[in-house]
C-alpha positions in Angstrom: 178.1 127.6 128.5 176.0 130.8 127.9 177.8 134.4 128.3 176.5 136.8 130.8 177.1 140.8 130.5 176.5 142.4 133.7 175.8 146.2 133.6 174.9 149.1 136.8 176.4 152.2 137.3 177.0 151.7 141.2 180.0 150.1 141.7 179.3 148.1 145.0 175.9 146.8 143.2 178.3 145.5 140.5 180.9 144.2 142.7 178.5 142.8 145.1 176.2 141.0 142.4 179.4 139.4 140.6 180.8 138.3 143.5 177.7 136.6 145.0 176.2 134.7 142.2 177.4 131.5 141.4 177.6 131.8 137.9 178.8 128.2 137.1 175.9 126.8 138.4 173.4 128.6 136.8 174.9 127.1 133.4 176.5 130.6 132.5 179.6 132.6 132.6 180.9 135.8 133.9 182.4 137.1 130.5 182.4 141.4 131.6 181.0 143.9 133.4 180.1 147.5 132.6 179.7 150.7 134.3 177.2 152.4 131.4 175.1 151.3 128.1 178.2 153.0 125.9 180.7 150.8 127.7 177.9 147.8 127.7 177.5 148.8 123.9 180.9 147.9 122.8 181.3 145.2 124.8 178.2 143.5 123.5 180.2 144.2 119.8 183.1 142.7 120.7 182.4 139.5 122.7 178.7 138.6 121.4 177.4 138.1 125.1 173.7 135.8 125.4 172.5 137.3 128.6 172.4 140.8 129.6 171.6 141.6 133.0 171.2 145.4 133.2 170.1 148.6 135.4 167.4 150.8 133.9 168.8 154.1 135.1 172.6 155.0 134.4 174.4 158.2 132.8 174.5 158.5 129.2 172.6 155.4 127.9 170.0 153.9 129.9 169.3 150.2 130.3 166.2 150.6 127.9 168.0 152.6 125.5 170.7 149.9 125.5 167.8 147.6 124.7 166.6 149.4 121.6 169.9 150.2 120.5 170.7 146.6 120.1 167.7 144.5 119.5 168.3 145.7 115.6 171.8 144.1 115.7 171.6 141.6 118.6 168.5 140.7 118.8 168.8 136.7 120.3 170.4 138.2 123.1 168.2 137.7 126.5 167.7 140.9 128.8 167.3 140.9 132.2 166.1 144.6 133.6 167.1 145.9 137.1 165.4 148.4 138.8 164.6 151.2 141.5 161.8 152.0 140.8 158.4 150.2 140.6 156.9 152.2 138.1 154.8 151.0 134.9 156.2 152.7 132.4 159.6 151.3 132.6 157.9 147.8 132.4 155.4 149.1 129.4 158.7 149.8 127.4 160.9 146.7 128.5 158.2 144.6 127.5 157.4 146.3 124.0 161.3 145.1 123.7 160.3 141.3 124.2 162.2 141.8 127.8 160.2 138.8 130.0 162.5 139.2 133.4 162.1 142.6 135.4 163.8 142.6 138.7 163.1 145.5 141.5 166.4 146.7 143.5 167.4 145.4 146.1 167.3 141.6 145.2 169.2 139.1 146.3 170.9 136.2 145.3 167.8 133.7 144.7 166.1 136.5 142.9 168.9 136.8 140.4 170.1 133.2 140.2 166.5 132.1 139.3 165.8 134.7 136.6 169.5 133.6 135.1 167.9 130.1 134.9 164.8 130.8 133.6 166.8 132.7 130.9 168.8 129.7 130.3 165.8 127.5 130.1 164.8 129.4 127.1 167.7 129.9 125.1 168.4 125.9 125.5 165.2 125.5 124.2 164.9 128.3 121.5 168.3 126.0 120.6 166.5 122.8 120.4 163.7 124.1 118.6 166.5 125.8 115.9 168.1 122.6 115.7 164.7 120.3 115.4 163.9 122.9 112.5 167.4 122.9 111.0 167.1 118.9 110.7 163.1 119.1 109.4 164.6 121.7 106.3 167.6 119.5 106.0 165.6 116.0 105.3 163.2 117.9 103.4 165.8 119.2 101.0 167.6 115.6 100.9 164.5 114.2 100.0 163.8 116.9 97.3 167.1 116.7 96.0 166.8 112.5 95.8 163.5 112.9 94.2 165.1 115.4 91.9 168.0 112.9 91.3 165.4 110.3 90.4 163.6 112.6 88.4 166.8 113.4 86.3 167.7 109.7 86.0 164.4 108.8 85.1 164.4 111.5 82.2 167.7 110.4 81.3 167.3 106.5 80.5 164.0 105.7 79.9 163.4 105.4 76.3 159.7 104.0 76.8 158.2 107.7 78.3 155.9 109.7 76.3 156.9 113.2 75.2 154.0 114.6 77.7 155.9 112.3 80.5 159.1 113.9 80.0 157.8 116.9 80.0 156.4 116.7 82.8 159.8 115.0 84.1 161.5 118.3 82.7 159.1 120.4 85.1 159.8 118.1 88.1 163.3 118.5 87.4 163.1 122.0 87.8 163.6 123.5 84.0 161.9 126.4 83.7 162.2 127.5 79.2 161.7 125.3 76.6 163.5 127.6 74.9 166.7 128.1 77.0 169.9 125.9 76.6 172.0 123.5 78.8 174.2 120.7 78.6 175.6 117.8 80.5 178.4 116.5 81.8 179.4 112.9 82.3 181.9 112.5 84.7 183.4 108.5 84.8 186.3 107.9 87.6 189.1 105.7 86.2 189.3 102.8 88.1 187.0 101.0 91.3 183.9 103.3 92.1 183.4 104.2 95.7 181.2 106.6 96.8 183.6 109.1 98.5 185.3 109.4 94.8 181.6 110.5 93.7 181.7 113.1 96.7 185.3 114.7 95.6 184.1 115.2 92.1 180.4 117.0 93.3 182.9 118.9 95.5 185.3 120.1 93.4 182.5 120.4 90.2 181.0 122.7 92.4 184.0 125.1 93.7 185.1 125.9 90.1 182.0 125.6 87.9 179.8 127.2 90.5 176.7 125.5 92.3 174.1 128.4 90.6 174.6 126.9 87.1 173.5 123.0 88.2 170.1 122.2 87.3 170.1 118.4 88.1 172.6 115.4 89.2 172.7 111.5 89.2 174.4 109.2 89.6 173.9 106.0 86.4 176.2 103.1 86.9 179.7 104.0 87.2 178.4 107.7 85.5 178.2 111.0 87.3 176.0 112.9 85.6 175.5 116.8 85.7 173.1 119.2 83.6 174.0 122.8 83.9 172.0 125.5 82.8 174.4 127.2 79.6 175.8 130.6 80.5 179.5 131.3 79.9 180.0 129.1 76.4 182.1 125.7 75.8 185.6 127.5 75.6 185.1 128.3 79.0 183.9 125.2 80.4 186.6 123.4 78.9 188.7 125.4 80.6 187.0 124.4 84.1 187.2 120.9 83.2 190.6 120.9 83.2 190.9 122.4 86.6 188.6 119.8 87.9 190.7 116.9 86.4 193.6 118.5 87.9 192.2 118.7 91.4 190.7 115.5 91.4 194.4 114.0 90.1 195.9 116.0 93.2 193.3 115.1 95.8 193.1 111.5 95.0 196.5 110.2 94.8 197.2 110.3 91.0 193.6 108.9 89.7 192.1 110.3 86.7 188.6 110.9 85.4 187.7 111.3 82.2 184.8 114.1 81.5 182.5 114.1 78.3 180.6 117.4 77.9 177.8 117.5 75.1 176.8 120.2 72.8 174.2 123.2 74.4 170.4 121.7 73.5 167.1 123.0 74.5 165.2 120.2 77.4 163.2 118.3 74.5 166.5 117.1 73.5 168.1 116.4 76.6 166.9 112.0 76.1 168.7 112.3 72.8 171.9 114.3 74.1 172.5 111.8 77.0 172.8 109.1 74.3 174.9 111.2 72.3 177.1 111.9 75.5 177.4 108.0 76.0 178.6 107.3 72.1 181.2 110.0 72.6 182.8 108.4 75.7 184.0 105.8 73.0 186.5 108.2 72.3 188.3 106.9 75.1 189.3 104.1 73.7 192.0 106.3 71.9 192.1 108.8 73.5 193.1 107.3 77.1 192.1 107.5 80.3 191.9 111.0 82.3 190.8 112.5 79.1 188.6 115.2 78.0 185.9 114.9 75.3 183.9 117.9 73.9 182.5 118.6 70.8 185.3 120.4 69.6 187.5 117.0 70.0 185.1 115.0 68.3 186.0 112.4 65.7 184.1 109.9 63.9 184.9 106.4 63.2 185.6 104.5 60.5 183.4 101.2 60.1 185.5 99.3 56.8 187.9 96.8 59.4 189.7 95.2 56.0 192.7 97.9 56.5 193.1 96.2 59.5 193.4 92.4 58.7 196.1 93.6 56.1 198.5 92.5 58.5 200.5 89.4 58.5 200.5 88.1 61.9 203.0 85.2 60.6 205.5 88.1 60.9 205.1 89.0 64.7 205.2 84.7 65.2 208.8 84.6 63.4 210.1 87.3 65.6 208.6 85.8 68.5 209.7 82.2 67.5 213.5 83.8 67.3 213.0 85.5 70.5 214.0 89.2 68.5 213.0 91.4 72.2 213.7 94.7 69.8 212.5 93.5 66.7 208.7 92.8 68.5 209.0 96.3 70.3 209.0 98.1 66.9 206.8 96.1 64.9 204.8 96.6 68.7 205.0 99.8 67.8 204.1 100.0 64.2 200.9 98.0 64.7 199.5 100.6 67.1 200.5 103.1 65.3 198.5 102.4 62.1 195.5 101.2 64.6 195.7 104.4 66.1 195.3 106.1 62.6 192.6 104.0 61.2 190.7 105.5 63.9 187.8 102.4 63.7 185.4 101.8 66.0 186.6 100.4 69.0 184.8 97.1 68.8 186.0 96.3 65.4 189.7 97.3 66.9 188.9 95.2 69.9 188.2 92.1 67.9 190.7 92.7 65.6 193.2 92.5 69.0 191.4 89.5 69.8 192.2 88.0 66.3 195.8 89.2 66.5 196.6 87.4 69.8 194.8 83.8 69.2 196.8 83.7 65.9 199.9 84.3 67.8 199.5 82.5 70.8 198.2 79.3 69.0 201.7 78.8 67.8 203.4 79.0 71.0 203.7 75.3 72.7 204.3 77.8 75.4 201.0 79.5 75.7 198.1 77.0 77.8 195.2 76.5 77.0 194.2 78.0 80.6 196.0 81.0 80.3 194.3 81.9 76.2 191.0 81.5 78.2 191.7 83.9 80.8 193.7 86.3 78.5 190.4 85.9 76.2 188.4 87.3 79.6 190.6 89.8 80.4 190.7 91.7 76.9 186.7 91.8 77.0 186.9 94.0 79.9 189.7 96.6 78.2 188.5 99.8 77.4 191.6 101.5 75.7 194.5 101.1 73.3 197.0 101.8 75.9 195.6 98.8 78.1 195.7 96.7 75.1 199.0 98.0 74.1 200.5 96.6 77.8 198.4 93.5 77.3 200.4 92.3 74.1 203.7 93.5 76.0 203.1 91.2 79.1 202.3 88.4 76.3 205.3 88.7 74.6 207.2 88.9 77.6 205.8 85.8 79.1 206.0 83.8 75.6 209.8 85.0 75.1 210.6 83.6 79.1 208.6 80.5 78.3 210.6 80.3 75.3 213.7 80.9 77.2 213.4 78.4 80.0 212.5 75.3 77.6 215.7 76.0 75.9 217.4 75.7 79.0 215.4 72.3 79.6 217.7 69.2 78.7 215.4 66.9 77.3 217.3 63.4 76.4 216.7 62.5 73.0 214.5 59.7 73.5 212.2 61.7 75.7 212.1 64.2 72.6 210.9 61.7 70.6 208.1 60.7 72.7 207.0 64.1 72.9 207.1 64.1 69.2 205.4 60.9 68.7 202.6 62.5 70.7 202.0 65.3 69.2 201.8 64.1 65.8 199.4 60.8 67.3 196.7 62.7 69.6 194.4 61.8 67.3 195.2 57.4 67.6 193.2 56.3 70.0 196.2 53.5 70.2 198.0 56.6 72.2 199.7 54.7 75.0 203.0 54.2 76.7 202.8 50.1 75.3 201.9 51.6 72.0 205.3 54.2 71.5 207.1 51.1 73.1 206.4 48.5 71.0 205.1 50.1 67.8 207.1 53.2 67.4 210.4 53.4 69.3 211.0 49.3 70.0 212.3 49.7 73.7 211.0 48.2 77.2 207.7 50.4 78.2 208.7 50.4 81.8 211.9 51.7 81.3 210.6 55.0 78.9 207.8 55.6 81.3 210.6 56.0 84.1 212.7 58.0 81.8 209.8 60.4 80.8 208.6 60.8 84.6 212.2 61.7 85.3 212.6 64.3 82.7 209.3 66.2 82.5 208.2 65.4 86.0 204.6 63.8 83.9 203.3 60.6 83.9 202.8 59.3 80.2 199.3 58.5 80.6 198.6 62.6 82.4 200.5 64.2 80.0 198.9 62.8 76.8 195.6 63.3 78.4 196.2 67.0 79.2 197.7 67.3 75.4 194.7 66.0 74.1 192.4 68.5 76.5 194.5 71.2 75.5 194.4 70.3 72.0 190.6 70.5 72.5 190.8 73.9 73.3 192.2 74.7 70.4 190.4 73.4 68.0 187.6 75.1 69.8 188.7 78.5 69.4 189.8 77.8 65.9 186.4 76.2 64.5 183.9 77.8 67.0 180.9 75.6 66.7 182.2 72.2 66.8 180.2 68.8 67.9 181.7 67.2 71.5 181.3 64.2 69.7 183.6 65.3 66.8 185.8 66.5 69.3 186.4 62.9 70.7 186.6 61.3 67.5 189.3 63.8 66.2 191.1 63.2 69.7 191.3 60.0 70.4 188.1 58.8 72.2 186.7 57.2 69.5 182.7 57.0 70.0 182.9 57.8 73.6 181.9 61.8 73.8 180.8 60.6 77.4 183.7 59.8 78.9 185.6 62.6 76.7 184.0 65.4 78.3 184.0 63.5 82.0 188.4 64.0 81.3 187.9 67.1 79.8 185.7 68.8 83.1 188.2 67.2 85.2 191.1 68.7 83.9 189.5 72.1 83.1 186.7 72.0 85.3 184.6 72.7 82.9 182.8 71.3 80.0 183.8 71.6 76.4 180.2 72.7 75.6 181.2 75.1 78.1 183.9 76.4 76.0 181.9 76.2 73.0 179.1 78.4 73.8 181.3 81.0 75.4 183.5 81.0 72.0 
C-alpha cells in the first residue's frame, strides 16, 4: 500500500481532509500530516512517503518550494498541488516540476479521492513497467552470460579451432590485451555433483576473490572452471583459496574441493594452460582429496614402474595365510609409504595396485570369483592413494574373517577329502559323485552325497560346477586372452565350449568371452 503525506497550513483543512477521505480504499495510507514544507521536508526524509498531497501557499516553505526542494532527492514521489487561487503561474511552475494533478480549494471528497487514484494508477504502472524492464535486462544478461559461458567452454576444449577462431573466441569472451595476463582456476567438488554445490562455490569464489577480477566461467563435466584477469600475484591467491576451501568445508557439511590454479599466461595460451591445468589435477592422486595445487606445489612424476614390482607379494600372502592382523598393518604401511615416495604416475601406481591385489586374492580359497570382479570395477574408478589405501584394508579384513569362519567350520574328514579330490580333478571330465565313490574313496555314492549336502549345505554336482566356473575366472585373469574352447578342455567339458559357456552364463550371468574382453 502506497504512503500518502498530507500537508496545509490551516488546521481544519487538514483535520477535515484526513478525516473524510477514505484512504484504504483509494489503495493508500495515511502515514503523516504537516503544518509547513520544513515540517513536510523532514518528514518526507524520514518515512520516504509516495504521494504528497500539498497546499501551494504556507509560511516558510511553500508547496512549490517543497517541490523543487525535493524533486533532486525524491524525485518518484507523486505531488498533488492544492490551491486558492486560480492563477497560471502557480500551474506554469507545478507543471515545469512534472506535477500532473492541480486541485482548486475548496474540493471535496470525490475531487481528492479521484486524483489519489489516478496517482495510484500511475505509480502501479511506472512499477510494472520497472519490473517488465528489470526482467528484459535480467534475461538479456543471462543469455549474455550463457553465451559467454559457451564461448569460454568452447575456447577451452576444442582442439580442432583455428588460431583466427580462438581469437575471435578470446574477443567474444570479452579479453581485451593480448598482452595482459590471467589464469584459471579449476574447481572439482569431492564427491556426487549437484548443481547447488556448483552455486556455493560461484558464491563463495566471488565474496573473497572479488567478482571484478572474473573474466569468464564454465562449467566442463564435473569441472568448475574460472579465468581471472591477474592482479594481486599467486601468493595471494593461494591464500584466497584456502579461505574458499574452508567455507565451502563449513557450509557443506564437511565436503571438500580440491582447487588447481595454473601459472599467469597471456589469452593465446589459455587452450594450452587448460590442459596443463587438467594434467596437474593428477596430483591428487597423492596429494588427497580437498587439496590445493599451484605451481609452487608442483611435482613431476616418475615413469620407470620396475621400483615398484620389487616387491614380493608372497610376503603379504604368508601374513595373510597366518592371519598376522598387526603384521599386515605395517607391511600395509610400508608399501604406501615407498609408493608414496616413488611418486609415479598414477596409472602406473594404479595398475601396480591392481597387480598387487589379484596376486593376493588368487590365493585366498576365500576370495570369489564375483567379488575379484567387482573389486576389479571398483579400483578403476579410485582416484587417490588414500581410497586405495582403505580398499586393501577392507580386503584384508574380509580375507582374515573369511579365514576365520572356515576354521571354525567342522568339516568331517571324508567331506575334506572330497573337497580335495575336487580341487585337484576339475580338470577330469570323469568329475562326479559315482566317480570319487567308486574310483577314489571306495564308499556307497548315496551315502557321501548325503554327507557332503549336510556339511557344506551343496549339492556335489552344484558345487563342482561352481568350482569349475570359478576356476574359469581365474585362469582368465591370470592368462588374459584365452580360447572358450581351451577353457572347457582345461575344465572338464571336453569338446563341448557350447554347453561350457551355457553353465558358465548361468552361474555368472555372463559369458566368459565376456570376461575375456573386459580383462
Amino acid at each position: 500500500m502506497y504512503k500518502v503525506l498530507l500537508v496545509d497550513d490551516e488546521r481544519t483543512i487538514l483535520e477535515g481532509i484526513s478525516a473524510i477521505i477514505d484512504w484504504e480504499a483509494q489503495g493508500v495510507a495515511l502515514s503523516g500530516t504537516a503544518r509547513n514544507g520544513i515540517e513536510a521536508l523532514e518528514f518526507i526524509a524520514e518515512e520516504l512517503p509516495d504521494i504528497v498531497i500539498t497546499d501551494i501557499t504556507m509560511p516558510g516553505m511553500d508547496g512549490i518550494q517543497l517541490i523543487e526542494n525535493c524533486k533532486i532527492v525524491f524525485p518518484e514521489i507523486k505531488w498533488i498541488l492544492l490551491s486558492g487561487y486560480n492563477e497560471f503561474e502557480y500551474a506554469r511552475k507545478a507543471m515545469r516540476f512534472g506535477v500532473k494533478h492541480y486541485l482548486l480549494k475548496p474540493c471535496n471528497e470525490n475531487n481528492i479521492s479521484s486524483a489519489i487514484r489516478e496517482v495510484v494508477k500511475e505509480l502501479e504502472e511506472q512499477e510494472e513497467q520497472e519490473l517488465y524492464f528489470k526482467n528484459v535486462e535480467k534475461k538479456v544478461n543471462q543469455l549474455l552470460q550463457e553465451e559467454r559461458e559457451h564461448f569460454f567452454k568452447e575456447a577451452l576444449t576444442n582442439g580442432a579451432l583455428t588460431e583466427e577462431k580462438r581469437q575471435e573466441l578470446r574477443h567474444l569472451i570479452g579479453l581485451s590485451g593480448e598482452n595482459e595476463c590471467y589464469r584459471l582456476l579449476l574447481f572439482y567438488p569431492e564427491g556426487k555433483l549437484s548443481g547447488s554445490e556448483l552455486q556455493a562455490i560461484e558464491t563463495i569464489a566471488q565474496a573473497v576473490i572479488g567478482r571484478k577480477t572474473f573474466r569468464a566461467e564454465t562449467v566442463v563435466g564435473k569441472y568448475y572452471i574460472i579465468l581471472l584477469k591477474e592482479e594481486e600475484g599467486a601468493e595471494h591467491l593461494c591464500s584466497a583459496l584456502e579461505k574458499i576451501q574452508s567455507l565451502y568445508r563449513e557450509s557443506g557439511d564437511g565436503k571438500e574441493v580440491t582447487i588447481v590454479l595454473s601459472k599467469a599466461f597471456v589469452p593465446a595460451e589459455m587452450y594450452s594452460f587448460y590442459h596443463d591445468v587438467l594434467t596437474m589435477l593428477d596430483q591428487r592422486f597423492y596429494a588427497g582429496e580437498g587439496c590445493l595445487i599451484t605451481p609452487v606445489n608442483r611435482t613431476v612424476f616418475a615413469n620407470d614402474d620396475s621400483e615398484l614390482y620389487k616387491y614380493d607379494s608372497e610376503r603379504l600372502i604368508l601374513l595373510l595365510k597366518a592371519g598376522k592382523e598387526k603384521e599386515i598393518e605395517r607391511e600395509l604401511q610400508t608399501i604406501f609409504e615407498q609408493v608414496a615416495a616413488l611418486n609415479m604416475k598414477p596409472s602406473l601406481t594404479k595398475s601396480y595396485f591392481s597387480q598387487l591385489y589379484l596376486s593376493v586374492v588368487k590365493k585366498s580359497v576365500f576370495y570369489s570369483s564375483e567379488a575379484r570382479l567387482r573389486d576389479m570395477a571398483k579400483m578403476e574408478n579410485m582416484e587417490t592413494l588414500q581410497a586405495f589405501r582403505a580398499f586393501f584394508e577392507e580386503v584384508f579384513r574380509d580375507c582374515r574373517l573369511a579365514s576365520s569362519r572356515a576354521v571354525k567350520t567342522k568339516y568331517s574328514t571324508v567331506v575334506l577329502k572330497m573337497i580335495d579330490i575336487v580341487e585337484g580333478s576339475l580338470e577330469t571330465p570323469d568329475l562326479s559323485l559315482q566317480w570319487v565313490a567308486s574310483e577314489q574313496l571306495y564308499m556307497n555314492a548315496d551315502y557321501l552325497g548325503k554327507l557332503f549336502k549336510k556339511e557344506t549345505g551343496w549339492k556335489f554336482s552344484a558345487y563342482v560346477t561352481n568350482r569349475r566356473i570359478d576356476k574359469a575366472v581365474e585362469i582368465i585373469e591370470q592368462e588374459g586372452d584365452i580360447k572358450v574352447f581351451e577353457l572347457a578342455e582345461r575344465l572338464g567339458f571336453g569338446d563341448n565350449p557350447q554347453y561350457f559357456s551355457q553353465i558358465f552364463k548361468r552361474v555368472k550371468g555372463c559369458t566368459p568371452s565376456d570376461i575375456i574382453k573386459f580383462s
